[in-house]
N, C-alpha and C positions, 0 to 999 in steps of 0.2 A: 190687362186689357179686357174689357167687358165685351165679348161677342156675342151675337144674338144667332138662332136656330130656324130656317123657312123652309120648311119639305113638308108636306100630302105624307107621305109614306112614314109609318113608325120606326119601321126597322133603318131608315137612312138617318133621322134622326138619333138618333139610339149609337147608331155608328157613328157619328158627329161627335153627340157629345162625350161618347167614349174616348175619344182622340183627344180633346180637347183635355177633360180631365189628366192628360198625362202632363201637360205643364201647367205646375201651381201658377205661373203669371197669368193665365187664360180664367177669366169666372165665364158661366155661364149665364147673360144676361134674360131671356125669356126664348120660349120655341114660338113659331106659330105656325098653323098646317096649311094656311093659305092667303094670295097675294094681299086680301082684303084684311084677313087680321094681322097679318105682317105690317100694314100701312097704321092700322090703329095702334097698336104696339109700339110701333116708331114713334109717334106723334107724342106718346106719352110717357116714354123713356128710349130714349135717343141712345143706342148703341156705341160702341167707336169702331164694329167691324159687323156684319151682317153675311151669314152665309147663306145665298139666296137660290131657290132650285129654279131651275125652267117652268118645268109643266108642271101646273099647279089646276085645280080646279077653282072657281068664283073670278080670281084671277091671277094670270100668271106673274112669275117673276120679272119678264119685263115690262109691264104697266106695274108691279109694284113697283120697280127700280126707277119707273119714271115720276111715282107720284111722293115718292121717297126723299129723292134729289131735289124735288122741288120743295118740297113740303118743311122736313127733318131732313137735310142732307146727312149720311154718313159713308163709310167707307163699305163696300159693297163687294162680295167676290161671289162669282156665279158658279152655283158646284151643281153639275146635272149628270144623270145618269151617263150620258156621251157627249161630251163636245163637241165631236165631228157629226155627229147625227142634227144637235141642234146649229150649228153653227150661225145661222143668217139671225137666228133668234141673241143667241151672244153676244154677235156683234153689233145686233138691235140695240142690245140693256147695254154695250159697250156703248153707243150714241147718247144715252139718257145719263151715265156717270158710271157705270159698273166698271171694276177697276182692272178684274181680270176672270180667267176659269179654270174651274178643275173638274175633273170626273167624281162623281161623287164615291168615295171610300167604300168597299164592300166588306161587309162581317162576313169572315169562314169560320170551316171548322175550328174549335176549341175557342173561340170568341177575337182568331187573330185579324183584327184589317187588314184587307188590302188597300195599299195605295194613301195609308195615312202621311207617311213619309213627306209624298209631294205635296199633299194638302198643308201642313205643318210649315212646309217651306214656304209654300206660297203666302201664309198667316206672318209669317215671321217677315219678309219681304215688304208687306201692308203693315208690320207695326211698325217698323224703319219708317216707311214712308211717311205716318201721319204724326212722329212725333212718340211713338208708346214704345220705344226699345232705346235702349244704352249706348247700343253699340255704332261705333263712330261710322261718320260716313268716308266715303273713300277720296281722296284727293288728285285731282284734274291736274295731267302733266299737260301745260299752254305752250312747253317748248317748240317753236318750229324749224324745220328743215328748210334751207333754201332751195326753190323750186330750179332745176334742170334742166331740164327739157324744153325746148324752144318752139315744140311743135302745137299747135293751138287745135281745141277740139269744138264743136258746135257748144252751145248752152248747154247747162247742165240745172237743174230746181232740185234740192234736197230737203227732204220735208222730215219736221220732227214731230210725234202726236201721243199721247197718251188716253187718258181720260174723257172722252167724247171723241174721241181722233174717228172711231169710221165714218160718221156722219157727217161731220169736217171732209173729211179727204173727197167723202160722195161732191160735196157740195160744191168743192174747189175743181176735181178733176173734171166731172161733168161742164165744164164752162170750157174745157180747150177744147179744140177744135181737132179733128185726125191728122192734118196735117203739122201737127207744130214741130215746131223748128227746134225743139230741145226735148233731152232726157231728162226723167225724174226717178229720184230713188228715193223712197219712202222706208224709214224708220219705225214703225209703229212698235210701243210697249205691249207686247205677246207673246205666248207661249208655243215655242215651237211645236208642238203637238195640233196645234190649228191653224200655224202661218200658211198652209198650202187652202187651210178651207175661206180664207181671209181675202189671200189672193183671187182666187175662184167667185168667192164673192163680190168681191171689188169691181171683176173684171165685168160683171151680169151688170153692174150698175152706171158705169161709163163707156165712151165710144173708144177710148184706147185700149192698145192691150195691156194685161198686168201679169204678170209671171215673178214667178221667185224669182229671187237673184242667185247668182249659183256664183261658185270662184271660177276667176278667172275671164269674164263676162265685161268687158267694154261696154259702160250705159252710151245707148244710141236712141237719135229722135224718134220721138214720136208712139215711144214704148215708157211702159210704165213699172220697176222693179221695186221688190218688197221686200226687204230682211226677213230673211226664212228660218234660222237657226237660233238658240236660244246661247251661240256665241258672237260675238261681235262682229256685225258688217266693218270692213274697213275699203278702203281705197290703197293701190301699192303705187310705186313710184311709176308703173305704166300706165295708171288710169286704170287697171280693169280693177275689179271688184274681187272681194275675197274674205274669210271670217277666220277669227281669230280668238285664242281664249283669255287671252291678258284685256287689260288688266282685271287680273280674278275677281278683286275685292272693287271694283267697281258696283256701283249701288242697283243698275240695269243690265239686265242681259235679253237683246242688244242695248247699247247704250247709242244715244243724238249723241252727246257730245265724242266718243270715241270717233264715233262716223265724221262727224263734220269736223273735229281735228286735221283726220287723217286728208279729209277733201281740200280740206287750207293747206296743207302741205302739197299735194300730189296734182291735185285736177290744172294739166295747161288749158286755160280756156274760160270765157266767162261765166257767173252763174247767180241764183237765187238762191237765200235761203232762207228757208220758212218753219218758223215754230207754231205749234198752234195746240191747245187745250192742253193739258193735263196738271196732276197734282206734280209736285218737287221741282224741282232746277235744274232735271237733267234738260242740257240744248242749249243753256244758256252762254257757258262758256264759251262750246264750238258759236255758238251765230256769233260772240265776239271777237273769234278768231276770222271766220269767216270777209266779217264786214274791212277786219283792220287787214284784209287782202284784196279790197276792192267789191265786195261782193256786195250786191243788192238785197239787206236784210229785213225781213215780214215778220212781223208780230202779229197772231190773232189780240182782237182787242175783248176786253174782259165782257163786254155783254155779251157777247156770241159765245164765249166760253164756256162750255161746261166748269170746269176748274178753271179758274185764271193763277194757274199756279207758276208752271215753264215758263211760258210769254212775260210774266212780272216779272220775273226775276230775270230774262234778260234784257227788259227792259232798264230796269236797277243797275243793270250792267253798260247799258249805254250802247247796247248791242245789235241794236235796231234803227234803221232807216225809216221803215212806214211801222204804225198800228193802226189795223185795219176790222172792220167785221168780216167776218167768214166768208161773205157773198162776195168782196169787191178785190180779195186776194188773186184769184184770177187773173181778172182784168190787169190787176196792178201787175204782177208776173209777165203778163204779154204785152205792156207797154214797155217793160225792162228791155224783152226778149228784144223788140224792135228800135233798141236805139245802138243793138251789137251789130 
C-alpha cells in the first residue's frame, strides 16, 4: 500500500515515516509540509492512504481533505498532535471524507515511538477497508431471536454513518424539532478516544440533547445517544442499552450492523432505520434485518454522499424502503413517526 506523508513539523514526519518502514507492505509514496502542496502532490500521484495533520500553515488539513475528496479522492486518516484538543476541526475533515484520527506518534529517547502501535492499527484497519489487505472479512450472524415481551416502547430512529457521517447527522438532527416523540441512537465509525468530544460537538450543533450512551440506559424521546466505546453498542432483551466485545473479528469497532441486529431482535416498539455515507457495508445487513421486522428503512442517496459506499450496498440488499438526499431524511423520519 503506497501512503503519502502531510505535516509542517520534520521531526513528526521523520516519526511517520519511521513507523511506516517497519512494514515492508507500507512504501512511502511522497511527504509534503503543507495543505497546498499536499493538494498538488495528490492531483499528480494519487495515494491509496494519506496521513494528514491538522494545523498546517498556507493550508490546513481540513481544506486539504476537502479539496482532496473532491479533486483526487483517496483514503485519508488525520494524525494531529491531539485529537481532543482539535476535535471540531476532525470532525470538520470527517464531513469532507476523512476516514478517521490518531494522535500523532512521538520519537523518544533511543529513537523509540510512541504510540506507533495504534497508528499501525488504525493503517491496517484502512487497508481492510479499501481493498489493500488479505485478510478476510468477518461474517454477519442474520440469526434472530423471537421478540418476547409484549410491552411496547415510543419510536425509536437508529442511525448508521461513517465517512462524512458528522455533517450528515448536523444536517438530519438540526431539522427535529425539541419535542419529538422518539429516541435516536447513533452509531458513528470513531475512535473511542474522541467519542465524548464528538458527542459535545454534536450537541453545540442541534437543539437536542446528545450524550453517550452508557450500559444499562433505556433510549427515551426527545434525547439523542452516541456509541461511546470502541466496543460494540448493543441492545439486551430489556431494551436498555449496553456494549459488548464479540464479535471480536468483526471488521468495525462499533459496528451498524452488530447494533441494529441486536435492535431487530430486542426493541418492543416501532422504529427507523437510517444508513447514510460511508465507505464498506457495514449497516447493510442490520437495515435488512431491521426492515424484514417492520421497520421504516432510509438510505442516504449517493449525491449527497460523501462515500456511497454503506447505503449501496444495502440497497443491493433490498434493505431499504426510501433513498433519499440528506436534507429530506428528516422530514421523511417525522412523517413515519406520525403514522405510529
Amino acid at each position: 500500500m503506497r501512503i503519502a506523508i502531510v505535516n509542517d513539523l520534520i521531526i513528526a514526519t521523520e516519526s511517520l515515516r519511521r513507523i511506516l518502514a517497519k512494514i515492508p507492505e507500507y512504501d512511502l509514496a511522497w511527504i509534503a509540509y503543507d495543505g497546498v502542496e499536499a493538494v498538488a502532490k495528490c492531483a499528480e500521484d494519487t495515494p491509496d492512504l494519506i496521513l494528514m495533520d491538522v494545523v498546517m500553515p498556507k493550508m490546513d488539513g481540513v481544506e486539504a481533505t476537502k479539496h482532496i475528496m473532491s479533486q483526487s479522492p483517496c483514503a485519508i486518516l488525520m494524525v494531529t498532535a491531539s485529537v481532543n484538543r482539535y476535535a471540531a476541526k476532525v470532525f470538520e475533515a470527517m464531513g469532507y471524507g476523512a476516514l478517521d484520527a490518531v494522535n500523532t506518534p512521538a520519537v523518544g529517547y533511543g529513537q523509540q515511538t510512541e504510540g506507533g502501535t495504534r497508528l499501525l492499527n488504525k493503517i491496517a484497519t484502512i487497508a481492510r477497508l479499501i481493498g489493500k489487505s488479505s485478510r478476510p472479512r468477518s461474517q454477519f450472524d442474520t440469526q434472530l431471536k423471537p421478540k418476547t415481551s409484549p410491552e411496547l416502547h415510543p419510536p425509536l430512529i437508529v442511525i448508521g454513518s461513517s465517512t462524512g457521517g458528522p455533517q450528515a447527522l448536523v444536517t438530519i438532527l438540526s431539522q427535529f424539532s425539541q419535542n419529538l416523540n422518539a429516541s435516536v441512537v447513533i452509531v458513528q465509525h470513531l475512535d473511542a478516544q474522541f467519542a465524548q468530544g464528538f458527542a459535545t460537538w454534536l450537541d453545540g450543533q442541534i437543539s437536542l440533547p446528545v450524550h453517550l450512551a452508557t450500559s444499562g440506559y433505556l433510549p427515551q424521546p426527545g434525547k439523542v445517544l452516541v456509541a461511546g466505546t470502541n466496543h460494540h453498542l448493543v441492545m439486551r432483551p430489556d431494551q436498555t442499552l449496553d456494549y459488548q466485545e464479540e464479535p471480536l473479528n468483526s471488521f468495525y469497532h462499533p459496528s451498524v450492523d452488530v447494533f441494529f441486529q441486536t435492535v431487530a431482535k430486542y426493541w418492543q416498539g416501532n422504529g427507523v432505520g437510517v444508513l447514510l455515507t460511508g465507505m464498506g457495508r457495514d449497516g447493510a445487513q442490520g437495515l435488512k434485518l431491521l426492515r424484514d421486522m417492520g421497520w421504516h428503512t432510509i438510505a442516504q442517496d449517493s449525491k449527497t454522499c460523501v462515500v456511497y459506499g454503506m447505503p449501496k450496498a444495502a440497497v443491493e440488499l433490498d434493505a431499504v424502503v426510501q433513498i433519499l438526499p440528506v436534507e429530506a431524511i428528516a422530514p421523511a423520519c417525522t412523517k413515519s413517526l406520525a403514522r405510529w
